[in-house]
BAFI-766910 format. One record per residue (C-alpha): residue in three letters; x, y, z. Coordinates in pm, whole numbers, plus 50000, padded with zeros to 5 digits. Layout:
% BAFI-766910
ALAXYZ...
***
This chain:
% BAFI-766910
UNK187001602138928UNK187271619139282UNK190411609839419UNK191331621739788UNK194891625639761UNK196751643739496UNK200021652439380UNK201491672239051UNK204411690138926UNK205601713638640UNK208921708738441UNK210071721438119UNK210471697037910UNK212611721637585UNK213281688537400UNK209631666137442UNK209221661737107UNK212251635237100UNK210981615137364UNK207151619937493UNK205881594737261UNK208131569937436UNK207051582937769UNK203491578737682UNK204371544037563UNK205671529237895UNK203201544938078UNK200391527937934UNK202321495937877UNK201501491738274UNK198071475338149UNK196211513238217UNK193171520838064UNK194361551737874UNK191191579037921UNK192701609037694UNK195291608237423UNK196221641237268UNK198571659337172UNK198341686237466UNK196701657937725UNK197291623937814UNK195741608138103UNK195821568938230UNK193981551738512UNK194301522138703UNK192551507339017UNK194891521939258UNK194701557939070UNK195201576438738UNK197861598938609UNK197711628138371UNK200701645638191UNK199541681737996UNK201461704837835UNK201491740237676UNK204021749137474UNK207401731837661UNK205871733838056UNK204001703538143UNK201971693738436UNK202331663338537UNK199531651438808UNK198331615238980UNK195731608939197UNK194641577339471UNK192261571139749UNK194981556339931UNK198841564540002UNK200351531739825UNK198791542339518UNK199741576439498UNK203001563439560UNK203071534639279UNK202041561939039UNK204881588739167UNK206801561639118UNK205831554338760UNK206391588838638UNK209521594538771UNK210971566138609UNK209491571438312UNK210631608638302UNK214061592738459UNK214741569138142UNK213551591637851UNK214051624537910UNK217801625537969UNK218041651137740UNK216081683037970UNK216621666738287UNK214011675038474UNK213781681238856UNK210631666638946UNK209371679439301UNK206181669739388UNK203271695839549UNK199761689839663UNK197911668839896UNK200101640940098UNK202501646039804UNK205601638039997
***
């Protein structure tokens, strides 16, 4: 899917295993068509742009693509609250990098 604007971030996430599967849940509860599910990858899509969260170990990357600026923004927007409600636990600074990321 060739996206021209781009955005991702890395957090630690120590204490995923609590809450990721909840995480995953909401995300895809957004009527996505979910394109990978496993247990180191997880990526969604809609028509304003997809989403992918990947992980080694406790570091994941979490990325989201559009063609246009309202959709990167709905899926910044989607991940951050997600990460906001369940993962309390590590709180995680998200601060986004990459193209028209801000």
């Amino acid at each position: 899917m060739s996206q021209k604007l781009h955005c991702y971030c890395q957090v630690a996430l120590p204490q995923h295993d609590t809450y990721m599967h909840l995480i995953r849940d909401r995300l895809a509860s957004f009527r996505a068509t979910v394109e990978v599910t496993e247990d180191t990858e997880f990526r969604l899509s809609w028509p304003f742009g997809w989403l992918s969260l990947s992980s080694h170990d406790d570091m994941f990357t979490l990325s989201g693509g559009a063609k246009e600026r309202s959709g990167l923004a709905r899926i910044k927007d989607l991940l951050a609250t997600a990460f906001k409600l369940y993962a309390k636990a590590d709180a995680p600074e998200i601060v986004w990098g990459g193209r028209s990321c801000e």
